[in-house]
LUMFI-997400 format. One record per residue (C-alpha): residue number from 1; residue in three letters; x, y, z. Coordinates in steps of 0.05 Angstrom, whole numbers, always signed. Example, Ala and Ser with C-alpha at 12.3 -4.5 7.8 and 13.67 -1.06 7.14 Angstrom:
residues 2
+------+------+--------+--------+--------+
: resi : resn :      X :      Y :      Z :
+------+------+--------+--------+--------+
:    1 :  ALA :   +246 :    -90 :   +156 :
:    2 :  SER :   +273 :    -21 :   +143 :
+------+------+--------+--------+--------+
This chain:
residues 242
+------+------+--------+--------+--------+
: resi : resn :      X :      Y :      Z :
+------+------+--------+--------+--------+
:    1 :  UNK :     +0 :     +0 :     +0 :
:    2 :  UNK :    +31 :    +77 :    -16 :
:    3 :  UNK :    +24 :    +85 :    +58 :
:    4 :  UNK :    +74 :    +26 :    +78 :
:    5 :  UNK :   +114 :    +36 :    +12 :
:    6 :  UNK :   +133 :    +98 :    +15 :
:    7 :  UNK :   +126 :   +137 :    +96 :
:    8 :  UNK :   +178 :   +183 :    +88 :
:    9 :  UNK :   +123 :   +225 :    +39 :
:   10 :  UNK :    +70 :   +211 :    +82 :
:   11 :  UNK :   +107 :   +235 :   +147 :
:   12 :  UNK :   +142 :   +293 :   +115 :
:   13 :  UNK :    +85 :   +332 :   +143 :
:   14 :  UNK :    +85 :   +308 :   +220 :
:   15 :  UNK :   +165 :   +319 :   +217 :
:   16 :  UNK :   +163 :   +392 :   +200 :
:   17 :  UNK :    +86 :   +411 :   +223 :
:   18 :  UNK :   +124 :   +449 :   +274 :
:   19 :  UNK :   +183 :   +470 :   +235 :
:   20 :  UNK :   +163 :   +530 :   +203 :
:   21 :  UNK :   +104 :   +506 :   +148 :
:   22 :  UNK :    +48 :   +519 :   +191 :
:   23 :  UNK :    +30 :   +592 :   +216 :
:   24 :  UNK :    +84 :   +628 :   +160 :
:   25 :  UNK :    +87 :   +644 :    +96 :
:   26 :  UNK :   +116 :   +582 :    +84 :
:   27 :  UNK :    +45 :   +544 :    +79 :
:   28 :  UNK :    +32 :   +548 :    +13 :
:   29 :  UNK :    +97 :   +531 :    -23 :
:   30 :  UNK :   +116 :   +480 :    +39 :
:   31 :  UNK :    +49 :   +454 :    +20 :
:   32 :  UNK :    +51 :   +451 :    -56 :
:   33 :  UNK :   +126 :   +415 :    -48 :
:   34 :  UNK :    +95 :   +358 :    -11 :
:   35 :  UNK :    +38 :   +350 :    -55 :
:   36 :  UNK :    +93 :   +350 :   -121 :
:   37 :  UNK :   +127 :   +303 :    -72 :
:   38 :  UNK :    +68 :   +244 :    -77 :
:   39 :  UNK :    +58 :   +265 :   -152 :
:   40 :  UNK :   +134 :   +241 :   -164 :
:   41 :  UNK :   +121 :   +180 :   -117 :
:   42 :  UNK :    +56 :   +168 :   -167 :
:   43 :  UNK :    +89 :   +170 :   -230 :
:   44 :  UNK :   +136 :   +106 :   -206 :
:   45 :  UNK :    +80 :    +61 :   -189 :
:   46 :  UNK :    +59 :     +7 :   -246 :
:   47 :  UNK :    +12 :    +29 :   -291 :
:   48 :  UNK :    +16 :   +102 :   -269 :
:   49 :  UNK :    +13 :   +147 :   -337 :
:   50 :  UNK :    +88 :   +190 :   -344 :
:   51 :  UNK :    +62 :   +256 :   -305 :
:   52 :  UNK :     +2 :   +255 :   -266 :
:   53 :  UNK :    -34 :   +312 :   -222 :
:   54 :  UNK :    -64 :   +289 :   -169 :
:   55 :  UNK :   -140 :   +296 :   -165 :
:   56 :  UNK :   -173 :   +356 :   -133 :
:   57 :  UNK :   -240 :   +356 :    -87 :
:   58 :  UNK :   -273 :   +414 :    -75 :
:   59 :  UNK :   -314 :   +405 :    -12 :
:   60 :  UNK :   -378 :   +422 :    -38 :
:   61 :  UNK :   -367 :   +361 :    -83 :
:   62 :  UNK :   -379 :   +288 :    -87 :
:   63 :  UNK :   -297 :   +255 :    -74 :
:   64 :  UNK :   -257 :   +251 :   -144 :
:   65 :  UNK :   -288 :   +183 :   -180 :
:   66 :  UNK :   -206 :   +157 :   -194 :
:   67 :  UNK :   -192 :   +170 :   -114 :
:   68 :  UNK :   -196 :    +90 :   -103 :
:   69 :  UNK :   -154 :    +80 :   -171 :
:   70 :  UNK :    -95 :   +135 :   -140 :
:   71 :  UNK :    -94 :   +113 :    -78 :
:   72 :  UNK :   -116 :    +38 :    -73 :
:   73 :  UNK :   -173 :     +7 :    -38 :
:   74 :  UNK :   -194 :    -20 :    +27 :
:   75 :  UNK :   -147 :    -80 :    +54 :
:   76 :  UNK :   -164 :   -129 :   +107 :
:   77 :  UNK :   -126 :   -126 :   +183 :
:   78 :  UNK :   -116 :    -57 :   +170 :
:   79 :  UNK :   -154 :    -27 :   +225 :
:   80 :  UNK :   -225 :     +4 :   +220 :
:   81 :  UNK :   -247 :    +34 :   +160 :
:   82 :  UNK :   -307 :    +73 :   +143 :
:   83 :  UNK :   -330 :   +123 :   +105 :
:   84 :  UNK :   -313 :   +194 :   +124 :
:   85 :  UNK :   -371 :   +235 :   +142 :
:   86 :  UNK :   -375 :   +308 :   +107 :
:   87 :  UNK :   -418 :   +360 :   +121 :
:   88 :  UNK :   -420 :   +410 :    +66 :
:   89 :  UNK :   -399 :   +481 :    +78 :
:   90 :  UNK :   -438 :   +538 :    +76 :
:   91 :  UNK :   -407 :   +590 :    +22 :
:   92 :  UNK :   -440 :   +654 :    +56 :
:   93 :  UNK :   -394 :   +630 :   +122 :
:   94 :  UNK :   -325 :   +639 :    +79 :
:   95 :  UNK :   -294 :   +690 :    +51 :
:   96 :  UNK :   -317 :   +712 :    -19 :
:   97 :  UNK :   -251 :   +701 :    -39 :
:   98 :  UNK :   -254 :   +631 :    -45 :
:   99 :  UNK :   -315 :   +641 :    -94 :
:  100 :  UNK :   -284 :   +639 :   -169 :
:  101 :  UNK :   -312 :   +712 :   -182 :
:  102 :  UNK :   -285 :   +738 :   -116 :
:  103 :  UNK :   -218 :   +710 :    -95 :
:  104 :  UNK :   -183 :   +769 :   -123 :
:  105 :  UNK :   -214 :   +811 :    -62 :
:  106 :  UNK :   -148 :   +807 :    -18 :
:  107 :  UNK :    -88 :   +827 :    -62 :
:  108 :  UNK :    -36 :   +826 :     -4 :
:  109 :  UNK :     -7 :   +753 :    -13 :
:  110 :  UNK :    +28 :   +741 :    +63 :
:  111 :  UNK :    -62 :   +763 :    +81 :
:  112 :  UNK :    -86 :   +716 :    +30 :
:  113 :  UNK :    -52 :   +656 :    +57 :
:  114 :  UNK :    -61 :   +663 :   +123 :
:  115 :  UNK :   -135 :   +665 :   +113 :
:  116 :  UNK :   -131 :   +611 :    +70 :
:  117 :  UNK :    -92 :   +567 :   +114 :
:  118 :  UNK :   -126 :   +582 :   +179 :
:  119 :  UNK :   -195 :   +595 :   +154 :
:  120 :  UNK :   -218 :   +552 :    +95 :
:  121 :  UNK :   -162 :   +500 :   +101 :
:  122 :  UNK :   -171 :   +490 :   +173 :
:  123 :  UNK :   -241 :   +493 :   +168 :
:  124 :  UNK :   -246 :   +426 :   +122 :
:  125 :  UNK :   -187 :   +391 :   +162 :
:  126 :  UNK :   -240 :   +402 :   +226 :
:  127 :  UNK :   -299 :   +377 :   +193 :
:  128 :  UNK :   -273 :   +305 :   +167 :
:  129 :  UNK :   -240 :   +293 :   +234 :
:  130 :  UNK :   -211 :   +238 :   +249 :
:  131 :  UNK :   -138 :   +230 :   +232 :
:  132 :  UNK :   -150 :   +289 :   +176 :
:  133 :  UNK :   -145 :   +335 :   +243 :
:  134 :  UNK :    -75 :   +319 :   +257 :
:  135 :  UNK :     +2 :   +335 :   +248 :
:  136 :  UNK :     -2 :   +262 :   +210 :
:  137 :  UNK :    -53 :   +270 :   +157 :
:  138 :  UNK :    -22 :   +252 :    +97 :
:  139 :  UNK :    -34 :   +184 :   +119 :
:  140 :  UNK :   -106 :   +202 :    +98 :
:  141 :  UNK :   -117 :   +194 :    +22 :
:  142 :  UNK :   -169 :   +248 :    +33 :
:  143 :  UNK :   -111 :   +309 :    +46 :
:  144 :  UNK :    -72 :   +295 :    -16 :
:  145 :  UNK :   -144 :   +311 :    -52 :
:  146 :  UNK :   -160 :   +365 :     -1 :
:  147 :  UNK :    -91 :   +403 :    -13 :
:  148 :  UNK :    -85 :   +393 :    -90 :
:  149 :  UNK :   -154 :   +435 :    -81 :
:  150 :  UNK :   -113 :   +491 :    -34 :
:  151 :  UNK :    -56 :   +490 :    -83 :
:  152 :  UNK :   -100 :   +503 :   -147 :
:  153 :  UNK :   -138 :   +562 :   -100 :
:  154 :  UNK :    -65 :   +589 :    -92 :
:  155 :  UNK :    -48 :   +589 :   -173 :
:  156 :  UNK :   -113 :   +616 :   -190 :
:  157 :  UNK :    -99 :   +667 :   -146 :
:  158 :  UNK :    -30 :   +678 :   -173 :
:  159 :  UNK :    -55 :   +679 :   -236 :
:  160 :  UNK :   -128 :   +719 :   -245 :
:  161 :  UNK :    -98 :   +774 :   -195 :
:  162 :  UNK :    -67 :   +824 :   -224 :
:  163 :  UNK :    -31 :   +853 :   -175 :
:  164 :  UNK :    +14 :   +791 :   -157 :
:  165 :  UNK :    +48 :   +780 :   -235 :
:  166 :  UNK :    +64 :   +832 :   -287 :
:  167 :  UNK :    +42 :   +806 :   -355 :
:  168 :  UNK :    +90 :   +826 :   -422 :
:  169 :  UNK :    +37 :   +826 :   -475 :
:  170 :  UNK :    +94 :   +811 :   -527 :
:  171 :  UNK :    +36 :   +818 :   -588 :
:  172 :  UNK :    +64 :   +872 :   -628 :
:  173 :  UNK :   +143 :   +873 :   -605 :
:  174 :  UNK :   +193 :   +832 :   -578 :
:  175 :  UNK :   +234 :   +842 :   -522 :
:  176 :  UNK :   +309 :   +822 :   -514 :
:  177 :  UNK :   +339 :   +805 :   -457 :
:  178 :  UNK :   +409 :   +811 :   -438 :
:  179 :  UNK :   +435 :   +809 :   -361 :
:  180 :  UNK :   +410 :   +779 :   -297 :
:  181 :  UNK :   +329 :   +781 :   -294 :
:  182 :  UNK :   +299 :   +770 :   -230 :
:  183 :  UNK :   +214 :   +763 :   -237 :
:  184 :  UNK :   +207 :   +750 :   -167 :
:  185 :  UNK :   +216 :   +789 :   -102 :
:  186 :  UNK :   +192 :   +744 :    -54 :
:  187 :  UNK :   +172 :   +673 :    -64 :
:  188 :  UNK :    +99 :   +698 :    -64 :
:  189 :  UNK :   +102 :   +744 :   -121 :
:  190 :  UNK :   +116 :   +723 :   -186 :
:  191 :  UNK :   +128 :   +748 :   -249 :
:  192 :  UNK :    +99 :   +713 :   -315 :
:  193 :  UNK :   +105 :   +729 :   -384 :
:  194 :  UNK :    +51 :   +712 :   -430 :
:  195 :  UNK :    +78 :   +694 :   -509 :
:  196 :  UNK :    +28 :   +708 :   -557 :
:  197 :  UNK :    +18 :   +675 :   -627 :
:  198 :  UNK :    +78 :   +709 :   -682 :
:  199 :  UNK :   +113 :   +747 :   -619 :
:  200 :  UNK :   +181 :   +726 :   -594 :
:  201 :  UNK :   +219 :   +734 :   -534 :
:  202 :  UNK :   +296 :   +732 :   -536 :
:  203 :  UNK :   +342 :   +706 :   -483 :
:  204 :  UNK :   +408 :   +722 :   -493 :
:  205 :  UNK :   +472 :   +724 :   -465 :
:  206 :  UNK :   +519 :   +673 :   -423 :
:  207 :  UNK :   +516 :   +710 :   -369 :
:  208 :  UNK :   +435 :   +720 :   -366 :
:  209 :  UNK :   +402 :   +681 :   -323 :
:  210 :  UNK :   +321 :   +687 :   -315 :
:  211 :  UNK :   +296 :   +670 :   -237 :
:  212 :  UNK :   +221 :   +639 :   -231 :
:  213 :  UNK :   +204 :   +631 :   -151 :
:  214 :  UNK :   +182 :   +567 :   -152 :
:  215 :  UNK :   +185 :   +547 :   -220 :
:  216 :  UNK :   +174 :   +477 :   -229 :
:  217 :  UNK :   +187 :   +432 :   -301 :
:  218 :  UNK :   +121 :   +410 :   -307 :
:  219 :  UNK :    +49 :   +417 :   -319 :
:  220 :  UNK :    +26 :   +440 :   -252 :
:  221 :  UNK :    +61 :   +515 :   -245 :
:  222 :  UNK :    +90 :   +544 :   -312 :
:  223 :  UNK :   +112 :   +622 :   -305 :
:  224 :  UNK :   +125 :   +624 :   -381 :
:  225 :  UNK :    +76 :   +609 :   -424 :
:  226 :  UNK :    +89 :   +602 :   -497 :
:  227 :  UNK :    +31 :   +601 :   -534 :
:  228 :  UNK :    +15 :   +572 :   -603 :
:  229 :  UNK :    +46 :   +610 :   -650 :
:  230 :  UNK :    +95 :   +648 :   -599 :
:  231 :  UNK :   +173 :   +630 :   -587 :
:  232 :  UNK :   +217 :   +626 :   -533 :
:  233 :  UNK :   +287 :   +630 :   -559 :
:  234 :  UNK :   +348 :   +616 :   -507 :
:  235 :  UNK :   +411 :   +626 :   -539 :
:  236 :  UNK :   +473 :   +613 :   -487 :
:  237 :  UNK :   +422 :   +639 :   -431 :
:  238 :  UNK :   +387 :   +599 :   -367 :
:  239 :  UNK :   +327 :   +585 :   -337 :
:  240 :  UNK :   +338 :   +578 :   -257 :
:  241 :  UNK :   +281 :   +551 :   -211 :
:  242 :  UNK :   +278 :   +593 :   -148 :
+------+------+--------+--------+--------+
């Protein structure tokens, strides 16, 4: 079972819940780093496809139909299981800003996740009780669900909010860069670049290096978009994850 197989994942989360990514700014990237963690598990399991996301539930929902195929069923002499009981949440007791057209109410982003993370977050850990209200629950398949859910809330918010990214509409022009680039400030506030069809953007230089705060090669966070019809060219340059 992916508990037994592979704990140190699982109890990543109980051996730093007090070390700094509870209660900080670090939540949401601490968070988002464990949940890539038990992606990259996934992907070397038998009969896992080459990259895949893990499933998000959204409380007001029905659990993800492909939870059982992620995560395994039931086994016997494992202890008592049951189904989880779930009381749906009342929208008019959250924030607005967990509501698609109003997330983009709180702009500060060291705000934003506290609320998220002691608020909403906490709220739903509460609720399902059990284990799910402890420093160890990853060892519920239910928080690796729960918390792809609070990392997409974070990357929408990143991403519809205009005051956390500057966006190069690189339509009519290119731009050239030569030198060190930094996008981000903080590892909150990003900067993304947006490629549109017949623009370009240049990277040049072996000394210029381009910084995305937590960049990441894959589907789930991408800073740089190219989109059809755009380029990115890189010609001696870098791309460094931050």
């Amino acid at each position: 079972m992916w508990l037994n197989e592979n704990p140190h994942v699982v109890d990543h989360h109980y051996e730093y819940f007090n070390a700094g990514i509870h209660n900080t700014n670090n939540f949401l990237p601490g968070h988002r780093a464990h949940v890539r963690k038990m992606e990259a598990y996934m992907v070397t399991q038998p009969d896992c496809i080459q990259f895949s996301l893990l499933p998000k539930w959204y409380p007001e929902n029905p659990l993800p139909t492909n939870l059982e195929a992620i995560f395994g069923t039931a086994y016997d002499n494992s202890s008592i299981t049951m189904n989880l009981p779930y009381t749906p949440l009342d929208p008019n007791t959250y924030p607005e800003i967990y509501l698609p057209q109003g997330y983009c109410g709180m702009t500060d982003a060291g705000s934003f996740s506290d609320d998220l993370e002691t608020g909403y977050h906490a709220d739903v850990h509460s609720l399902a009780g059990g284990e799910m209200n402890t420093p160890t629950s990853p060892r519920v398949p239910l928080f690796w669900t729960w918390h792809a859910w609070v990392d997409e809330i974070w990357y929408r918010w990143e991403r519809d909010c205009a005051a956390t990214y500057t966006v190069y509409d690189l339509s009519d022009n290119k731009i050239t860069i030569n030198g060190v680039v930094t996008w981000s400030s903080s590892q909150y506030v990003k900067g993304e670049i947006e490629i549109e069809d017949g623009a370009e953007l240049i990277i040049s230089g072996s000394n210029t290096t381009i910084n995305m705060a937590n960049s990441q090669y894959d589907a789930r966070r991408t800073y740089i978009r190219v989109k059809p019809g755009g380029k990115l060219s890189i010609n001696g340059a870098t791309l460094t994850g931050m």
